[in-house]
VMD Tcl script that draws the C-alpha trace (Angstrom):
set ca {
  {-16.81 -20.16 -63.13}
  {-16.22 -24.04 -63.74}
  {-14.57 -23.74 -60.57}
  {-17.55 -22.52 -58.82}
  {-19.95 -25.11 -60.11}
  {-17.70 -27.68 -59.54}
  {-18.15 -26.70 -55.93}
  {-21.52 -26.20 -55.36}
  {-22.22 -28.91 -57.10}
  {-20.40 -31.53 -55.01}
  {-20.77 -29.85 -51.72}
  {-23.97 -31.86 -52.06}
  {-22.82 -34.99 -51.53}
  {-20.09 -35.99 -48.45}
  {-20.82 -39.76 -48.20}
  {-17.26 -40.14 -48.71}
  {-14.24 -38.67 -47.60}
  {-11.94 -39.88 -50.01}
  {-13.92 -38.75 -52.74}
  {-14.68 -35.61 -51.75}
  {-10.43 -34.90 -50.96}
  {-9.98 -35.08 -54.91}
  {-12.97 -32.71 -55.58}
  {-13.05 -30.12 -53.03}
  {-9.99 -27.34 -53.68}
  {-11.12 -27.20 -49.81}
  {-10.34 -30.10 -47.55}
  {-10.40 -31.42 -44.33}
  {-7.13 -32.93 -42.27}
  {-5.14 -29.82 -42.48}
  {-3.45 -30.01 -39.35}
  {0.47 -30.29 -39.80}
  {1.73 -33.72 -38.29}
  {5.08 -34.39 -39.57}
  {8.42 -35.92 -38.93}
  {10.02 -32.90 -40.52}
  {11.23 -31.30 -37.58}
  {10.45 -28.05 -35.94}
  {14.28 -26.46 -37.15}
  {13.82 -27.72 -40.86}
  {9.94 -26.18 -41.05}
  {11.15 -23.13 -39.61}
  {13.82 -22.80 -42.32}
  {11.36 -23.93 -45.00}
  {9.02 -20.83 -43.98}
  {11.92 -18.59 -43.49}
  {13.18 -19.49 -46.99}
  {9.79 -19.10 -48.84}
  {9.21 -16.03 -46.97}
  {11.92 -14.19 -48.24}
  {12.19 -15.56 -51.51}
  {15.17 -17.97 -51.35}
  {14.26 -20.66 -53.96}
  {17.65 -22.04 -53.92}
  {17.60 -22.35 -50.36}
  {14.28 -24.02 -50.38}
  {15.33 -25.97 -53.01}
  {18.01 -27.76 -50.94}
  {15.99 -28.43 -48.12}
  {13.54 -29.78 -49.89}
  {16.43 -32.54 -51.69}
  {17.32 -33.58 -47.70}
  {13.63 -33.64 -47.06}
  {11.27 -34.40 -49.41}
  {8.53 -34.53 -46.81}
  {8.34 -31.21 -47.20}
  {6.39 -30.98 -50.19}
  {5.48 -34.59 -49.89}
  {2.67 -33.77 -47.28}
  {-0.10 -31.43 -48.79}
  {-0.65 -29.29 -45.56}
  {3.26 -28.35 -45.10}
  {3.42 -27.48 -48.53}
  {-0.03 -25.55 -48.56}
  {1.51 -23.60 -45.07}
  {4.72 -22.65 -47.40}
  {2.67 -21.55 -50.45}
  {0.18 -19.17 -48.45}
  {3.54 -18.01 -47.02}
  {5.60 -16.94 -49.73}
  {2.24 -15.57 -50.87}
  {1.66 -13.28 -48.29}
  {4.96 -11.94 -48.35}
  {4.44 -11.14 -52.54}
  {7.71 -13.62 -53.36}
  {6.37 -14.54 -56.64}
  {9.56 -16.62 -57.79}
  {8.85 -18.95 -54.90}
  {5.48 -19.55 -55.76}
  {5.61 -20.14 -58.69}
  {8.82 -22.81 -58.07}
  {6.20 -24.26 -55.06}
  {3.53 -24.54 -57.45}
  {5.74 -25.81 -60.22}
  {6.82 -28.70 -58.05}
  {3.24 -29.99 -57.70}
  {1.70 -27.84 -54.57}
  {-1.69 -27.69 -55.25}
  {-2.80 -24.16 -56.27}
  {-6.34 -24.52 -54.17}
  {-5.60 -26.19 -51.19}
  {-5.73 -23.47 -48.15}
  {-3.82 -23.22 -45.15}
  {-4.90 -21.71 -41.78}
  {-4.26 -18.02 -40.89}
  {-2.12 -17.39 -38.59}
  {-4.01 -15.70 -35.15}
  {-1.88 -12.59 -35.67}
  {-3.99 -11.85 -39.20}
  {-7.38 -13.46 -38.37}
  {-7.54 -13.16 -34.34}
  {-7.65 -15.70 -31.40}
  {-11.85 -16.18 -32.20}
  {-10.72 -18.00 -35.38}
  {-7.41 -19.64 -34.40}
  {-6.63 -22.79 -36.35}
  {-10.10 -23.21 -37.76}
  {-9.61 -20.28 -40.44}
  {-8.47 -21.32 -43.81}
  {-7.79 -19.47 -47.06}
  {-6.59 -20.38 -50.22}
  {-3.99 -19.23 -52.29}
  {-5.82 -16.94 -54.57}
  {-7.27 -15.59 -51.47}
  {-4.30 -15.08 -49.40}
  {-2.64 -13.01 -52.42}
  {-5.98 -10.84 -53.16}
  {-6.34 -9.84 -48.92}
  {-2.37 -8.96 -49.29}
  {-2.97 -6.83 -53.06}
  {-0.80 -9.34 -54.65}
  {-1.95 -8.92 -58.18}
  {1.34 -10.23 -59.87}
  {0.34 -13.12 -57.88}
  {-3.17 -13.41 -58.15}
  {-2.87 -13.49 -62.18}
  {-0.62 -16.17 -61.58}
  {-2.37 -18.38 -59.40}
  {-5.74 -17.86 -61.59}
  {-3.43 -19.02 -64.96}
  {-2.60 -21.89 -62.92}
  {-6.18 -23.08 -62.16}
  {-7.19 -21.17 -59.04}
  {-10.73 -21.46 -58.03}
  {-13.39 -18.66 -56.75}
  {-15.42 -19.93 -54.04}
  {-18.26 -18.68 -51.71}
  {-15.48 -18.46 -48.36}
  {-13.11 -16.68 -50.31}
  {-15.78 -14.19 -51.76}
  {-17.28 -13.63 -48.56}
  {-13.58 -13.36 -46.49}
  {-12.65 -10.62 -49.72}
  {-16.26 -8.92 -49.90}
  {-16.47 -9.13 -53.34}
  {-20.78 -8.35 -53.31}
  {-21.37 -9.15 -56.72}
  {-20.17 -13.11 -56.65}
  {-21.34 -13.50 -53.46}
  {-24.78 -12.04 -54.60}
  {-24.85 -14.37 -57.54}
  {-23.74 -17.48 -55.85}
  {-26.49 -16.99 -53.38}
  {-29.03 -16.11 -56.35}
  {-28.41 -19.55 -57.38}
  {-28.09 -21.84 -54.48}
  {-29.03 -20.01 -51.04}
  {-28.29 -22.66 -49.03}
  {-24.39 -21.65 -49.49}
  {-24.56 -18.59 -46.77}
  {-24.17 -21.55 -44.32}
  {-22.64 -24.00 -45.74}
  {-19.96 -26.11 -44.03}
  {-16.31 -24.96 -45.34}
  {-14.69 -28.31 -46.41}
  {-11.22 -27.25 -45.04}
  {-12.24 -27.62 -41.14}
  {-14.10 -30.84 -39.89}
  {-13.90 -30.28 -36.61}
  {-15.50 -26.93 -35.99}
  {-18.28 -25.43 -38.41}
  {-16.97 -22.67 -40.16}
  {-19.44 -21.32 -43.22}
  {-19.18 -17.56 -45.48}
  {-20.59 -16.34 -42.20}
  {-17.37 -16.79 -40.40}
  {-15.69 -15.43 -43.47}
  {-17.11 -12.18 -43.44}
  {-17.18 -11.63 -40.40}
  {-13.23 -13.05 -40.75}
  {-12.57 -10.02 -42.85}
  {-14.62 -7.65 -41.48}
  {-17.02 -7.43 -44.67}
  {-20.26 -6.00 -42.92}
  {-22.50 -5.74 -46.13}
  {-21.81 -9.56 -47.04}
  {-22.56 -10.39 -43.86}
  {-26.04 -8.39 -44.45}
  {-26.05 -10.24 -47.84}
  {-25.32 -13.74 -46.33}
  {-28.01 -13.59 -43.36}
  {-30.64 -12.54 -45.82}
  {-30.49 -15.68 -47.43}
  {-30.99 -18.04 -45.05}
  {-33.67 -18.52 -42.49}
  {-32.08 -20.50 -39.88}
  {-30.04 -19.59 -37.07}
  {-26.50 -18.58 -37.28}
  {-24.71 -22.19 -36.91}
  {-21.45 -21.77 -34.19}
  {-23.02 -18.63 -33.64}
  {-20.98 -18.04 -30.68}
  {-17.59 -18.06 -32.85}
  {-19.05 -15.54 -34.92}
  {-20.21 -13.39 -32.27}
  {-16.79 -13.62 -30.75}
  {-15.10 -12.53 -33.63}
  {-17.39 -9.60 -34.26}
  {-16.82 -8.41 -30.57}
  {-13.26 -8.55 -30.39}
  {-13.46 -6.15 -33.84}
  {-15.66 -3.97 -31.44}
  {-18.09 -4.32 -34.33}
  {-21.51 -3.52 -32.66}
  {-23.55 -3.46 -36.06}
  {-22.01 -6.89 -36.66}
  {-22.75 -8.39 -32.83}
  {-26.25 -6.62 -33.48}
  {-26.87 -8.58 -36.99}
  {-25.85 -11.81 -36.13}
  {-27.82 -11.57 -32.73}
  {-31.08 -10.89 -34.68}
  {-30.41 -13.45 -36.89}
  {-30.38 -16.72 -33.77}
  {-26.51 -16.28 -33.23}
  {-26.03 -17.84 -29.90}
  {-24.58 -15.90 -26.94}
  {-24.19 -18.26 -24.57}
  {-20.55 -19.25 -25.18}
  {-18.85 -16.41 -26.12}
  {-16.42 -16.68 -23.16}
  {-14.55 -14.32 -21.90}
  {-13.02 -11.78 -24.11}
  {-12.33 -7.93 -24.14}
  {-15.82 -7.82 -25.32}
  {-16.71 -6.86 -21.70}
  {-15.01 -3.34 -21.69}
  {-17.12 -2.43 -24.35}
  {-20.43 0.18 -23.35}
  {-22.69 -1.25 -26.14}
  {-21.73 -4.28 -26.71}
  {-20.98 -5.97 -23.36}
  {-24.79 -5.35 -22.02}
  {-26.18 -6.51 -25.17}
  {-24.51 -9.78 -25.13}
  {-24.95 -10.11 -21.35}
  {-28.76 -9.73 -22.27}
  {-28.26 -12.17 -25.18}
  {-26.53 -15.27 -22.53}
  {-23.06 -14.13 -22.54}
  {-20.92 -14.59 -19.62}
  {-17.14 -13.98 -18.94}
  {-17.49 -16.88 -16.63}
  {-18.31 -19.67 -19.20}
  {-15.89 -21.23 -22.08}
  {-16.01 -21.90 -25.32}
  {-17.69 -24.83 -25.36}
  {-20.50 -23.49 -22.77}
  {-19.42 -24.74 -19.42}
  {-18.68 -22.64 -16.46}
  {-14.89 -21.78 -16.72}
  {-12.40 -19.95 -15.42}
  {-10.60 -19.00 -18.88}
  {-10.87 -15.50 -18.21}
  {-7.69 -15.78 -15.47}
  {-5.77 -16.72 -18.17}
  {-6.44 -13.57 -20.17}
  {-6.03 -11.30 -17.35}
  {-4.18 -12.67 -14.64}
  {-1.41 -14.63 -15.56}
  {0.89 -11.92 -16.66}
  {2.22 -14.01 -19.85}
  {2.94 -12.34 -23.13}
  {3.81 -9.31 -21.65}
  {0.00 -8.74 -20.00}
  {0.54 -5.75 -17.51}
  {-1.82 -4.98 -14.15}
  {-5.26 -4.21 -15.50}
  {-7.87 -4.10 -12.89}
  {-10.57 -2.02 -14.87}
  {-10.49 -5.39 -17.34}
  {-10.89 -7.54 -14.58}
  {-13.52 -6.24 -12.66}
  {-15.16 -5.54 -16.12}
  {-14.72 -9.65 -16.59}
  {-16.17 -9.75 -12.88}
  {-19.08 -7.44 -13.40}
  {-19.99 -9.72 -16.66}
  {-19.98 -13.41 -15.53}
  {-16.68 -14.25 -14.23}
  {-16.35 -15.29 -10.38}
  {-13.35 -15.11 -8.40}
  {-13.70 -18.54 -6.89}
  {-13.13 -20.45 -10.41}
  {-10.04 -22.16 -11.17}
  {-7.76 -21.97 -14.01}
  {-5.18 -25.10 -14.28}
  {-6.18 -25.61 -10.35}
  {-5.09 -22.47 -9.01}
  {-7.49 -19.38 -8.40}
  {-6.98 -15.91 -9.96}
  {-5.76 -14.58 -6.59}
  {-2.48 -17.39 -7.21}
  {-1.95 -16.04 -10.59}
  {-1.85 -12.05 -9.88}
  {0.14 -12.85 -6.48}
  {2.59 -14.60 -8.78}
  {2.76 -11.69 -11.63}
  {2.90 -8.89 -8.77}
  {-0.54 -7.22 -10.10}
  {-1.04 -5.43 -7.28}
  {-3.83 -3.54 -8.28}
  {-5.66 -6.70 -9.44}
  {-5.26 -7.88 -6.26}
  {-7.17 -5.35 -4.54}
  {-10.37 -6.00 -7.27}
  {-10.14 -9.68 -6.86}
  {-10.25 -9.55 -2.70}
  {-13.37 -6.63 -3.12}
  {-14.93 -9.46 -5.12}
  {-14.59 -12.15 -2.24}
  {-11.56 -13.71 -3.10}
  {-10.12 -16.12 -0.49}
  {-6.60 -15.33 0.78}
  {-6.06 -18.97 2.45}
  {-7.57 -20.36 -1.17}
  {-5.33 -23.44 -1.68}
  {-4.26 -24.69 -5.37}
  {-4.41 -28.20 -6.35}
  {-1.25 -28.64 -4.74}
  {-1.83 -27.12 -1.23}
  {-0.65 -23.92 -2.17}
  {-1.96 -20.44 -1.18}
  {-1.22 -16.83 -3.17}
  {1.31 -16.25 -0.61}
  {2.87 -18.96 -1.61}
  {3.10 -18.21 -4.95}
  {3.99 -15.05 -4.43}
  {7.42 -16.60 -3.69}
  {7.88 -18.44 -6.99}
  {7.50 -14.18 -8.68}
  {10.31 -13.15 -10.94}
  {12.59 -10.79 -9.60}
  {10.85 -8.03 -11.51}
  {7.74 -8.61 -9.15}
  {7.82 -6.10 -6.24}
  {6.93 -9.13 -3.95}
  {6.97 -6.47 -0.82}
  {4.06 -4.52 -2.71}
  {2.08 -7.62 -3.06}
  {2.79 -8.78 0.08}
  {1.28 -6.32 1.82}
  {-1.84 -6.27 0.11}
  {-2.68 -9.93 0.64}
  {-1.89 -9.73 4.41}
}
mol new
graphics top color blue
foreach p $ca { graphics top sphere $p radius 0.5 }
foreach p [lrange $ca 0 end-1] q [lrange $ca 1 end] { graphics top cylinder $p $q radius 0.2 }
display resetview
């Protein structure tokens, strides 16, 4: 509990950055820069995640840097803890890691909404993963409760009694990002914790701040009563972007109603992020015309531009024949020329032998 007073109380003041860094078990700056090398980090995560102290151990003599800077070291710790290797946090923690500071989920756990602007500390990595060996451990070591963790976990009770005693922490700032606003909202909505979220908007009467981040999240869940809460409480639609959100029956009208559009990005401006989602045919995305005209139907025009090249470029590239046929229903321009001079067609010749370029051909003639 000395924990949690320690930070509500100096979550009140952030006149100084340096002052709040040896306060907050939360911090800002948590971006990995380092001269460590992509081939060493990778072997410092492989080693922590499957327990090979001895391993780590040596890298760690040829560079120090590894431990040496806080947000390499946090990435390792949250590692080994989600993976349950006990012996390698407690040899991380042992060799001065700090046992608070948090470390972004990776998108894989948390989801694209919340890439890189999701943190979670130790004690709550090992509780989300039922680490209890580890979560005794990291609590004898001086772990810290606080309102994100609570909120990301859905433990009611401490998030009830936080907010008994200081409302004003359902949207307060989390220390750990200071770029993007991410408060308890985030969090439960993070781990899909629909009665804190309830709990969280009760106590507070402004809107939902980064509402749009929020509402993102809860859509890609396909959580309606969460889209529906945060809505009523001043969440704002209007940059939700694009997002599978669209092929849903209740929740794509309600947001549309609300100012969301498949044709805007994150930030609000008109965009034409959607062809990257659904046109470019990277990670493995297959022909899917029902998403795209669902992305049409809900904001998205065919005419924007994605890296200076129209959707039609992108599917005549990937061979998405069927996608091809949507986009020219929808107006698309055949002769449309990318920021090089380029048309589909032309495109179409740069397709990977797996593309049946005949196929795709025909429909664009």
């Amino acid at each position: 509990r000395k924990c949690l007073l320690l930070l509500r109380d100096t979550t009140t003041s952030t006149s100084s950055f340096s002052q709040l860094g040896r306060l907050f078990p939360r911090m800002r700056g948590l971006q990995i820069r380092s001269s460590v090398g992509a081939s060493r980090l990778k072997r410092a995560m492989l080693s922590a995640q499957r327990g090979k102290v001895d391993e780590l151990a040596t890298l760690v003599v040829e560079v120090p840097e590894v431990l040496q800077r806080p947000a390499l070291a946090a990435t390792l710790l949250q590692s080994a803890t989600l993976a349950g290797r006990i012996e390698v946090v407690e040899w991380l923690i042992g060799h001065g890691v700090d046992v608070n500071r948090p470390a972004p989920l990776h998108v894989s756990m948390i989801g694209a909404s919340f890439e890189l602007v999701f943190f979670v500390t130790p004690l709550c990595a090992a509780r989300m993963m039922s680490r209890s060996k580890i979560s005794a451990y990291l609590l004898g070591r001086g772990a810290c409760e606080d309102i994100f963790t609570a909120a990301f976990l859905g433990d009611l009770p401490l998030v009830q009694e936080l907010l008994t005693k200081r409302p004003s922490l359902a949207q307060i700032s989390d220390p750990a990002t200071d770029v993007l606003t991410t408060t308890p909202i985030h969090h439960a909505v993070g781990g899909d914790q629909l009665p804190t979220l309830r709990v969280l908007l009760d106590h507070t009467s402004e809107p939902v701040r980064t509402g749009a981040r929020a509402l993102r999240a809860a859509a890609a869940r396909g959580n309606r009563a969460m889209v529906e809460l945060l809505l009523e409480h001043g969440a704002d639609a209007h940059a939700v972007g694009a997002g599978r959100w669209v092929l849903d029956p209740e929740i794509a009208p309600r947001l549309a109603v609300s100012g969301a559009s498949a044709g805007v990005g994150i930030a609000g401006e008109d965009s034409g992020d959607w062809v990257r989602i659904s046109c470019t045919g990277n990670k493995g995305r297959r022909d899917n015309p029902t998403f795209v005209a669902a992305l049409l139907r809900y904001g998205a025009r065919v005419d924007q531009r994605y890296n200076g090249a129209t959707a039609l470029h992108y599917v005549a590239k990937a061979g998405f024949v069927q996608t091809i046929q949507v986009l020219l229903e929808h107006g698309a321009d055949r002769g449309a020329l990318d920021d090089r001079g380029r048309t589909p067609l032309d495109w179409l010749g740069k397709a990977s032998k797996s593309v049946d370029t005949t196929a795709a051909r025909d429909v664009l003639n």
